[in-house]
C-alpha positions in Angstrom: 0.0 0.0 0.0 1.5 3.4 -1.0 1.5 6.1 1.5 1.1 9.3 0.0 2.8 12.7 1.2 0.3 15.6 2.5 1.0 19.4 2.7 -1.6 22.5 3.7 -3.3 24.0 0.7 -4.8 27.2 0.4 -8.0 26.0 -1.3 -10.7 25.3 1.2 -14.7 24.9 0.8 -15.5 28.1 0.0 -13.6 27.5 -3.5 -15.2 24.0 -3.7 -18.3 25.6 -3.6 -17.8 28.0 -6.6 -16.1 25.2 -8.6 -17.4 23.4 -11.8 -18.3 20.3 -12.8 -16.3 19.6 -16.1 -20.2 19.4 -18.1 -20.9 22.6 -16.6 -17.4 24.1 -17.9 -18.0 22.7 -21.5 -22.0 23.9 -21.1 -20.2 27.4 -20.2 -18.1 27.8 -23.0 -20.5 26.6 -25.2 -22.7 29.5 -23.8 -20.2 32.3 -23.6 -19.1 31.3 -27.6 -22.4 31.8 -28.0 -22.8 35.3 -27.0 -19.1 36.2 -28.2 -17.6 36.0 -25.3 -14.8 34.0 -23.6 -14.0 33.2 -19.6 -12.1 36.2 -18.3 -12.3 39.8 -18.7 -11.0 40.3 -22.1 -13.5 39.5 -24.9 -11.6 40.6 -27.6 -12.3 38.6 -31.0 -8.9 36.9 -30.5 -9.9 35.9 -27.5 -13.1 34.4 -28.7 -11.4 33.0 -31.5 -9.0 31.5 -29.3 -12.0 30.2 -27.0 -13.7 28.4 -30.1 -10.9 26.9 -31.9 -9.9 24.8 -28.2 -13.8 23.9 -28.1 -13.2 22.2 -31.0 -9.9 20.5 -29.6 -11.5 19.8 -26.6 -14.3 17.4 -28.3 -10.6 16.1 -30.7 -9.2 15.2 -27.3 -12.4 13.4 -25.9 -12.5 11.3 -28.3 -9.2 10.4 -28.9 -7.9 9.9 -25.8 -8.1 6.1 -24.6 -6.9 4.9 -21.6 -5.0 1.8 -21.7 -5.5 -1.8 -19.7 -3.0 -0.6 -17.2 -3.9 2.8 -16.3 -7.4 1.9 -15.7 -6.7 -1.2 -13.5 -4.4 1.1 -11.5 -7.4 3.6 -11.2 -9.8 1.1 -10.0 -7.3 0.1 -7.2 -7.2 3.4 -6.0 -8.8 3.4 -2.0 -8.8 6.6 -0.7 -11.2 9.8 -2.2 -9.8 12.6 -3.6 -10.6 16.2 -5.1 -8.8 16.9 -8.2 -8.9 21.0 -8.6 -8.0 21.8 -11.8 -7.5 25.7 -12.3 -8.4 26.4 -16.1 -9.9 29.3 -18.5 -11.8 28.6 -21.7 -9.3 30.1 -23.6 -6.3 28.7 -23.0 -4.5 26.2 -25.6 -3.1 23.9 -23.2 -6.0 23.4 -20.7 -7.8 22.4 -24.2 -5.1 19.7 -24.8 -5.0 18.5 -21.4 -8.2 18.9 -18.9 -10.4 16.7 -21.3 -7.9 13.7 -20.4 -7.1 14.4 -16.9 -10.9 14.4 -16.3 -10.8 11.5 -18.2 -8.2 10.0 -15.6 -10.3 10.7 -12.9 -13.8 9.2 -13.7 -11.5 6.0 -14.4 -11.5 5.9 -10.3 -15.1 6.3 -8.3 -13.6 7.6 -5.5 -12.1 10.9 -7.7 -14.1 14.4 -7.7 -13.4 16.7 -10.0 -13.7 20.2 -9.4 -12.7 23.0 -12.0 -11.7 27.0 -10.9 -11.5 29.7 -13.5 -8.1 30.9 -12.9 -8.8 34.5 -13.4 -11.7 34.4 -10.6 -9.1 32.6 -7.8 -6.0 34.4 -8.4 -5.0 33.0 -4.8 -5.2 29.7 -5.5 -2.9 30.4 -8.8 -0.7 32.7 -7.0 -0.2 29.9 -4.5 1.0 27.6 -7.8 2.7 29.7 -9.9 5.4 28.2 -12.6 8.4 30.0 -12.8 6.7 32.5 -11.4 4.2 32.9 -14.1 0.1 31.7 -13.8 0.1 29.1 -16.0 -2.3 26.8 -16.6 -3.9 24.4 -16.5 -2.7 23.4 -13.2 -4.4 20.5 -11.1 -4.1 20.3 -7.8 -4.5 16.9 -5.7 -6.4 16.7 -2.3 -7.3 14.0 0.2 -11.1 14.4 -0.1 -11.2 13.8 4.1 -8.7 16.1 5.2 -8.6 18.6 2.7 -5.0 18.2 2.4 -3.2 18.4 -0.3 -1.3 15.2 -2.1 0.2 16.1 -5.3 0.0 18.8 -8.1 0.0 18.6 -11.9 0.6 20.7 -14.5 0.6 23.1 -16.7 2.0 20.6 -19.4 3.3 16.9 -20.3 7.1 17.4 -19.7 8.1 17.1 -23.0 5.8 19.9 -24.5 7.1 22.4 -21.1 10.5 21.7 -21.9 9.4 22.5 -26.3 7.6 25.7 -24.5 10.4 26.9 -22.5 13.0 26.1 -25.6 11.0 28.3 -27.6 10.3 30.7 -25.3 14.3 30.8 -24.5 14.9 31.4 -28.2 12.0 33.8 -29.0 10.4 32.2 -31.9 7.2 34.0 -33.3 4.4 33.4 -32.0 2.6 31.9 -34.7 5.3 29.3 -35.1 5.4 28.9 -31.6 1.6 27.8 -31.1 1.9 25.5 -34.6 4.9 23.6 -32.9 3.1 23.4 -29.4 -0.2 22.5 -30.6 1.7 20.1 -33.5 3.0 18.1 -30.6 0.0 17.5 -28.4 -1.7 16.3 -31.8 1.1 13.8 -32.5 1.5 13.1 -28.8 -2.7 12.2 -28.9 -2.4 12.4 -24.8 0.0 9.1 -24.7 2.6 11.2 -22.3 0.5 12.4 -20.1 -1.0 8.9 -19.2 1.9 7.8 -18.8 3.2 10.5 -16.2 0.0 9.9 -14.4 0.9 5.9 -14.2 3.7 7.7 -12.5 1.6 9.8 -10.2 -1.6 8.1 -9.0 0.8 6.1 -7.0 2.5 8.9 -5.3 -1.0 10.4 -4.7 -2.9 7.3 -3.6 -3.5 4.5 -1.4 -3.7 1.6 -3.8 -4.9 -1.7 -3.6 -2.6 -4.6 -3.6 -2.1 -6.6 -6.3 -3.1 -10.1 -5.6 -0.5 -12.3 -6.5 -1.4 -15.0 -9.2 -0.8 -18.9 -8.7 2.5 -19.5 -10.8 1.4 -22.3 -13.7 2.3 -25.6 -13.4 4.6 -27.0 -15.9 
């Protein structure tokens, strides 16, 4: 059985209570596109733009992503409940590539809740998770459903595609070429890396069932 690694985290009911359900998020967008607008303050048509081209990757992304054999028999062993937070706005690229799976990840496991925060509306819970000092997103955040504390964080990309970002960023390449290259990898990558960090992670994060030992074959 893993034993998992608590710390204090700033988010407590009251942001529990204003979170989302990831249907109500996707009902959301869906309803701001519809009246031009995006999550936020800025509504500008990029913005919007930007909002309606990751509701499209979004529905890409759940449909695509499969979890395998093994990362579902790992979430069914998990034991103990668990909030995932994941911080997010409608238009941001990466949350569009990534929050479809990691909900995904969760409703593998009963015991998971997921809970979604507009970054822009909690800037204390993102200010308590910056990423090199910068609130990026998405970021998840992993708490012990009984004690509120706080087990493990995510986020805001698979490894590979930060350390593309950062390379990027490092060597100022326009932007346009910058979000081709970024986005070019998540479609190739079709969510493959980040199941397999999270085959990493859930058993850092979780108490897990044992696996019962099968009866070695007579020869």
């Amino acid at each position: 059985m893993t034993t998992a690694t608590m710390s204090e985290t700033i988010i407590m009911s009251e942001h529990l209570a204003k979170a989302m359900t990831y249907t109500q998020y996707r009902e959301l967008i869906d309803t701001l596109l519809a009246e031009n607008k995006t999550s936020g303050t800025n509504h500008s048509e990029a913005m919007v733009e930007y909002t309606r081209v990751n509701a499209q990757r979004m529905r890409r992304v759940e449909k695509t992503t499969e979890l395998d054999d093994e990362l579902v028999d790992l979430m069914l062993r998990v034991q103990n409940k668990m909030i995932w937070v994941i911080v997010t706005e409608a238009w941001c690229g990466d949350a569009a590539q990534t929050v479809p799976a990691l909900v995904k990840i969760a409703d593998a496991s009963p015991l998971i809740d997921v809970k979604l925060l507009l970054r822009d509306e909690h800037p204390d819970v993102i200010d308590a998770y910056l990423t090199n000092g910068g609130r990026s997103i998405p970021k998840l955040i992993v708490l012990d459903a009984a004690t509120m504390e706080e087990l493990g964080t995510w986020g805001p990309r698979p490894a590979p595609a930060q350390e593309l970002f950062m390379n990027m960023k490092a060597q100022d390449v326009p932007y346009t070429e910058f979000v081709e290259k970024l986005h070019g990898w998540y479609g190739k990558d079709r969510s493959k890396t980040l199941l397999k960090e999270f085959k990493e992670l859930i058993p850092k994060w979780a108490r897990l069932q044992p696996i019962e030992e099968q009866p070695m074959e007579r020869l």
